[in-house]
C-alpha positions in Angstrom: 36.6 39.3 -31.8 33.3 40.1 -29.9 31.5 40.6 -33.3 32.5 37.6 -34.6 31.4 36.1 -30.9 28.1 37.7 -31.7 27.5 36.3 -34.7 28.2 32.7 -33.4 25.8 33.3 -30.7 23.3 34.2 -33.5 24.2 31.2 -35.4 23.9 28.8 -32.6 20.7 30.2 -31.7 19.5 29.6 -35.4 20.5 26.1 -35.1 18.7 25.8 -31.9 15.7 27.1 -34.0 16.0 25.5 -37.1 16.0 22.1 -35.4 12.7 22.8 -33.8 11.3 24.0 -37.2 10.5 19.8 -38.1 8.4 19.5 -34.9 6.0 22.6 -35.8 6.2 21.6 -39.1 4.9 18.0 -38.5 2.5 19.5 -36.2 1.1 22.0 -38.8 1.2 19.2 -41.5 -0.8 17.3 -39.2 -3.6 19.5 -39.1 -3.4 20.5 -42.6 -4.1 16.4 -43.1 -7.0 16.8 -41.3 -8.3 19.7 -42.5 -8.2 17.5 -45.9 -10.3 14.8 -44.4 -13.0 16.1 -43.4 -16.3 15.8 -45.7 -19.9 17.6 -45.7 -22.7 14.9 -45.1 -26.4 14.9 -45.7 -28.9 12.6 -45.8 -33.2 12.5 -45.2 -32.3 13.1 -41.3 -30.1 16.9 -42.0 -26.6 17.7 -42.5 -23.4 17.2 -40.3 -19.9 16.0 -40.4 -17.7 13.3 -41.1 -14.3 11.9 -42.0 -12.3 9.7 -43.9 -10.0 6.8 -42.9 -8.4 4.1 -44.5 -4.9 2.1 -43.9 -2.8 4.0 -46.3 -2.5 7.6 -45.6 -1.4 8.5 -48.5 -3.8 7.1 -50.9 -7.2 6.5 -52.0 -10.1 6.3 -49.6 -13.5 4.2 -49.1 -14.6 4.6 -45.9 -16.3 7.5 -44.2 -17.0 8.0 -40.3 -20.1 10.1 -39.0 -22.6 9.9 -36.3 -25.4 7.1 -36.1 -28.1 9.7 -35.9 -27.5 10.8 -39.7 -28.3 8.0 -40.6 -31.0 6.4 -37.9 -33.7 8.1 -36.5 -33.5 7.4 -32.6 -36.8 7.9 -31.7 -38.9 6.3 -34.6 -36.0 3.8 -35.7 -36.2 4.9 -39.5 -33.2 4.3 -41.5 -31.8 6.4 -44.4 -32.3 4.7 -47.9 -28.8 7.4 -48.7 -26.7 9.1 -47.5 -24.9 12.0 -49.4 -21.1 12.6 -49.1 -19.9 15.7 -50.2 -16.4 16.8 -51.1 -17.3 20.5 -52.4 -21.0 21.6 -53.5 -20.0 24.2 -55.4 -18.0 21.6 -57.7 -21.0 19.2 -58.0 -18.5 16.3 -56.4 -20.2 14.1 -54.2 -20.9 10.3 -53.9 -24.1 8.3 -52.8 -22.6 6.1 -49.6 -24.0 3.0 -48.6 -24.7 2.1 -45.0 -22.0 0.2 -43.7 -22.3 0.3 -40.4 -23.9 1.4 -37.3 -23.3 1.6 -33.8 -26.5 3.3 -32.0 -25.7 3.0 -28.6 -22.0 5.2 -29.3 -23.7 7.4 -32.2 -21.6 6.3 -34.7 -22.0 5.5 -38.2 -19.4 3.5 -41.0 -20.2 4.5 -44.8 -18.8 2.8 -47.5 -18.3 5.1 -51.0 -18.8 3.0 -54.4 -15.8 3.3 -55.4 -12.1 4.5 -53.8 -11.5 8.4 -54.2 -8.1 10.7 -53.9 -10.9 13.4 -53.0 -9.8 13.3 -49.4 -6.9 11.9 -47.2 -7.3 9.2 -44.5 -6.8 10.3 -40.8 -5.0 8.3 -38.9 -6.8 7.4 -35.2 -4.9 8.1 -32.0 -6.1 6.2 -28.6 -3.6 6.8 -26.3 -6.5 8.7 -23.3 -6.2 12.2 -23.0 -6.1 14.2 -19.4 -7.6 17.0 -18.2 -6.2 20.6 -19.6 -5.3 18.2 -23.0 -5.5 20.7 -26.0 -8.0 19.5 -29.3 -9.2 20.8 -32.4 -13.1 20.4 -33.6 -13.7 19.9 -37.4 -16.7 20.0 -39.3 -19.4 21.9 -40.5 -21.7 23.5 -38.1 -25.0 25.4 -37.9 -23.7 28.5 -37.1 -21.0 28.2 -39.5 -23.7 27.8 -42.4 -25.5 30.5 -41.8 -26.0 32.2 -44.9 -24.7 29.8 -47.2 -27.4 27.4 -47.7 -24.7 24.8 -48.8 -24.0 25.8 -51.8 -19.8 25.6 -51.4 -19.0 22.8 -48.8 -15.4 22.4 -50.0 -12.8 22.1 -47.1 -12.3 26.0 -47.6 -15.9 26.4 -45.7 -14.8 24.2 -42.9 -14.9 25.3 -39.6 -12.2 24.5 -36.8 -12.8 25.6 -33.2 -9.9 24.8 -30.1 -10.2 23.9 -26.7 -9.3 22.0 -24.0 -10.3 18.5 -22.7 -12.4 19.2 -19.3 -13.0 15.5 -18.5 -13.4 11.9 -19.6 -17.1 10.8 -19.0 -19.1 7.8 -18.8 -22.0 7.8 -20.2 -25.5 5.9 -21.0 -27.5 5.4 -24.1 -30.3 2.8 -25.5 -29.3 0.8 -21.5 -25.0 0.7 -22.6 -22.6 2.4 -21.5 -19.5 4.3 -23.7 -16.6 6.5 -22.8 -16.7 10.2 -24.3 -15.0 13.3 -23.0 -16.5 16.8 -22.7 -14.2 19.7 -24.2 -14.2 23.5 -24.6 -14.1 23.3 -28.1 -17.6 24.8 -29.8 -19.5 22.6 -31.6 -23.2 22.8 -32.7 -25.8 20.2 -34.6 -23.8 20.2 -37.8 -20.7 19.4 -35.7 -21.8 15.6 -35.0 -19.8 12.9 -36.8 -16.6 15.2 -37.2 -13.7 14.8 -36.2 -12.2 15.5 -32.6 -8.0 16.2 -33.1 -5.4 16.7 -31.0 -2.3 19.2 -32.5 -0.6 16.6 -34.6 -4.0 16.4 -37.0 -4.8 12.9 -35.3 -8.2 11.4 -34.1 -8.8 11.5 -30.7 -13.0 11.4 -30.5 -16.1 11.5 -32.7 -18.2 14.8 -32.1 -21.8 14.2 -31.1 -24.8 15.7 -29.8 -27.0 15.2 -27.0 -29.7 12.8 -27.7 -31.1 9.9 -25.6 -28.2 10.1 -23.4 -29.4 9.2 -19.6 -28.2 10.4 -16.6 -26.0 12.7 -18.4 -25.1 16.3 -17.0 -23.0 18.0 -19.4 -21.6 21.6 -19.4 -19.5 21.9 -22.9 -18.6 19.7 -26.1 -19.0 16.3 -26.1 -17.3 13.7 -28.2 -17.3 9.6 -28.5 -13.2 8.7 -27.3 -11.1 7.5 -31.1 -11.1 3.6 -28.2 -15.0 3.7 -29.0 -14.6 3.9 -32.6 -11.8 1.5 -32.5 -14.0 -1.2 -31.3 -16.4 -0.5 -34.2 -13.9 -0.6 -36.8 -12.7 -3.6 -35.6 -15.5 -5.5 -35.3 -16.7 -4.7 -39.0 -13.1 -5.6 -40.1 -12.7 -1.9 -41.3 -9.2 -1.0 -41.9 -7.8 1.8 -40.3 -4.5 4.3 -39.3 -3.3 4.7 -36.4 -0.8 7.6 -35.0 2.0 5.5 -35.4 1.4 4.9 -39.2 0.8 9.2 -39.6 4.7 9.4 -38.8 6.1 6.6 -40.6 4.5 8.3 -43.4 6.0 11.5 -42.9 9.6 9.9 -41.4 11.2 10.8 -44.6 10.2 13.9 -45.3 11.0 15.3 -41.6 14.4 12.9 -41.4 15.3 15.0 -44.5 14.6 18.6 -42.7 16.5 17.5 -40.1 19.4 16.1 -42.2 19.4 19.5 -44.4 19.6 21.5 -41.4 21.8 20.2 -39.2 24.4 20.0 -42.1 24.2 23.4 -43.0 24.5 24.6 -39.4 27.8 22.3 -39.0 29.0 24.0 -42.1 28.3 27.4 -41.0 29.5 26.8 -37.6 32.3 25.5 -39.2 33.1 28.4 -41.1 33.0 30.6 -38.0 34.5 28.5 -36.0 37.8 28.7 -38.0 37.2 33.1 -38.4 37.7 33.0 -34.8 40.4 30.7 -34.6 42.2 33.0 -36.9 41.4 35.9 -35.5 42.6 34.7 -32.0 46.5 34.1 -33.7 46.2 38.4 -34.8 45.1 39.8 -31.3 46.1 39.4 -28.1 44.3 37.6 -25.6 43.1 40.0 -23.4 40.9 40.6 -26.7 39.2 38.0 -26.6 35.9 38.7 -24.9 34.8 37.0 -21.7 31.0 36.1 -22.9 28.8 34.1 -20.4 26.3 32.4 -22.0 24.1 32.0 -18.5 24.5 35.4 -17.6 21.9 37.7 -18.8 22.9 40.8 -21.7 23.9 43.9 -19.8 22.4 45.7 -22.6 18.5 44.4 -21.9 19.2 43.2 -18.7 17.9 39.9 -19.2 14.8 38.5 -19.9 11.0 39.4 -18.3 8.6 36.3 -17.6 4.6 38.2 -17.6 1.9 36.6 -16.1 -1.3 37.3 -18.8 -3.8 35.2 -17.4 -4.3 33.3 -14.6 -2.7 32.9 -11.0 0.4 34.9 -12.0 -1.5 37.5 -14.3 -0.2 40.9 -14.2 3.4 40.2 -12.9 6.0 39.9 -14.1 9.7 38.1 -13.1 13.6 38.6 -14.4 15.2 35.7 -16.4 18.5 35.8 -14.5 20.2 33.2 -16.4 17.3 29.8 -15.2 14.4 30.3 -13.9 11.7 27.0 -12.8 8.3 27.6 -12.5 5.7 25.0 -10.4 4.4 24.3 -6.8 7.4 23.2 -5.0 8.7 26.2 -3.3 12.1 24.5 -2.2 12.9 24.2 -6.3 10.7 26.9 -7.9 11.5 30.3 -8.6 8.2 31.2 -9.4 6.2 29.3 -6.8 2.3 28.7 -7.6 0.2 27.6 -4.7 0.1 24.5 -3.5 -3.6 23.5 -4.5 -2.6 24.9 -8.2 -4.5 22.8 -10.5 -2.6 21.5 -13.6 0.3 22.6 -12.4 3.0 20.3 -11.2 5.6 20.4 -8.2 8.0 21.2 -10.9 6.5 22.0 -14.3 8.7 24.0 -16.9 12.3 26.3 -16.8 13.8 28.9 -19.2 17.1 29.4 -19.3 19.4 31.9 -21.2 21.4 30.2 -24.1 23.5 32.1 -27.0 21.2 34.1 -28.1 18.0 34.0 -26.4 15.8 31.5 -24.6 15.0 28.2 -24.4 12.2 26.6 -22.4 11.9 22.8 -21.5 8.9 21.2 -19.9 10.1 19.6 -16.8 7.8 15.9 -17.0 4.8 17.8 -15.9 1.4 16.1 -15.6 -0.6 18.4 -17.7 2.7 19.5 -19.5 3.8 23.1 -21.2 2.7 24.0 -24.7 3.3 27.1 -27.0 0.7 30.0 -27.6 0.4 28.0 -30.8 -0.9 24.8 -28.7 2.4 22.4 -29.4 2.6 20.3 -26.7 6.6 20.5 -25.6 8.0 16.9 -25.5 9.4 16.0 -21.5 12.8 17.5 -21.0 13.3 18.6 -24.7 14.6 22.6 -24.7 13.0 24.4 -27.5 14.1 28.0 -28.7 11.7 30.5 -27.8 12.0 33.8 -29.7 11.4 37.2 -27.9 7.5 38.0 -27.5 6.5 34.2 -27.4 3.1 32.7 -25.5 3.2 29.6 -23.1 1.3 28.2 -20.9 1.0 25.9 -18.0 -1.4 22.8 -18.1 -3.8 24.8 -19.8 -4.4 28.3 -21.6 -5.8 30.2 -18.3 -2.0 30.0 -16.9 -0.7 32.3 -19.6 2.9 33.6 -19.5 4.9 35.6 -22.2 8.7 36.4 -22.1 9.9 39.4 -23.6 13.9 40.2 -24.0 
């Protein structure tokens, strides 16, 4: 009877798992779509970034977004007769782009390809406003990431994606008018501007750029135009456009369907042992029958360990004993942080034991709790947790690991 307890534990614990395998998967899917979006530009002003958008995801695109200074001079005014879009060098595929559009005072730039292309897929734009601790992907090609090369590939294979956090939303001041941008972690260099900014779903959140004629400015990391800017350019040039919302209708079927196929063939297997052990039960007495506790911690491994790796709580460690809450509030918390604890809320994430393993479930924290992968868990949503798993709080310098 206990071994076949055992092995529903381990099959309740793989559906706990397998129905948090559609969220990773969309979340990897998503930056796989962006990865696919992203083109090599060049023009008489040097090389840099860009991105393509358009209002089907899934199908040919004609518009390309980059930064106004590939295509404007600032100082002398000159304007590019071409510009040069690239989808891989080292295949001779490329198209001449017309100048569609430009927006000087937000550095940003609309071209327009001769002709519709399946060369690259459109990125949808996301403008919900993102806080401090926020985790984004930079896309494009660099300087530093060219080194050597002398662009001679430039296929999305050569592209190169940097991660970091969002330090702050800035206003800032160029040619007299004012824009919205936010400084992040993320490294970028010259070759960086007009890429894209992404959060971990693949989605637009900002326009890298450089510094240049930006006044009264004082700026200590990345910076990049917020996807609102842009927004207001496309509009106004009657560009069409995705935005988040549109990325997961696209993929609805596809995910409704992983979800569909697994939760049928956990009921099924469930099923199956459900019945073994109601069998079982009628051939042996029930003093056999195993008292198992699913809040109550293994005997065997006593339990889960919670290790601080960076950050206020580095180099301790605390015992899983069935729950256990971490934030500021003392009264609630089991592991307390202090009370001036930036990004950490008065009650921000708890693990608890289930059949199994672990689960852990963001508790509606302002900064929230994300994987060492950098998904962002959804409010009061448990997700399995398997034994040697990151987290962190708020940001990546409050670093935990469980072990079990």
């Amino acid at each position: 009877m206990k071994r076949f307890i055992k092995v529903l534990s381990v099959v309740l614990a793989a559906m706990i798992f397998v129905c948090g395998i559609p969220v990773s998967a969309a979340s990897a899917s998503g930056i796989d779509r962006a990865r696919n979006g992203v083109v090599f530009i060049t023009s008489e002003l040097g090389s840099g970034s860009g991105f393509a958008i358009g209002s089907d995801l899934d199908g040919p695109v004609q518009y390309i977004v980059t930064a106004g200074h590939m295509v404007i001079d600032d100082e002398s005014g000159y304007r590019c007769s071409e510009v040069t879009v690239w989808f891989s060098a080292m295949a001779n595929e490329f198209m001449i782009a017309e100048v569609y559009a430009v927006d000087t005072s937000r550095d940003l730039c609309v071209l327009r390809l001769p002709e519709p292309t399946t060369k690259r897929n459109a990125l949808p734009i996301n403008s919900t406003v993102l806080g401090s601790g926020e985790h984004v992907y930079a896309m494009g090609y660099p300087d530093y990431g060219n080194a050597g090369k002398d662009y001679v590939t430039m296929s999305t294979s050569d592209m190169v994606m940097t991660d970091g956090i969002i330090s702050q939303q800035m206003r800032m001041v160029k040619n007299n008018l004012g824009f919205e941008a936010y400084m992040h972690s993320a490294p970028t260099s010259f070759g960086n501007s007009g890429g894209p900014l992404v959060n971990s779903n693949g989605e637009v959140v900002g326009v890298n750029f450089k510094m240049t004629n930006v006044e009264d400015s004082v700026v200590t990391g990345s910076l990049a135009v917020i996807s609102d800017e842009l927004q207001r350019v496309l509009d106004s040039y009657r560009v069409d456009y995705a935005t988040a919302g549109s990325q997961r209708s696209a993929s609805s079927s596809n995910t409704l369907l992983i979800v569909i196929i697994a939760i049928a063939a956990a009921v099924v297997v469930a099923a199956v042992i459900i019945i073994i052990v109601i069998m079982m039960k009628k051939k042996k007495s029930s003093g056999n029958s195993g008292n198992y506790n699913p809040s109550t911690p293994s005997s065997s491994k006593g339990g889960a360990v919670i290790i601080g790796m960076k950050g206020i709580m580095a180099n301790q460690s605390f015992n899983v004993n069935g729950s256990i809450v971490l934030g500021r509030n003392s009264q609630k918390c089991d592991i307390s942080f202090p009370v001036d604890s930036k990004g950490i809320s008065g009650v921000h994430c708890q693990i608890r034991q289930t059949n199994g393993g672990y689960e852990i479930m963001d508790c509606g924290s302002s900064n929230g709790t994300f994987l060492g992968s950098g998904q962002k868990l959804t409010p009061n949503v448990p997700v399995f947790i398997p034994d040697g798993t990151y987290f962190y709080l708020g940001s990546a310098e409050q670093l935990f690991q469980i072990k079990y």
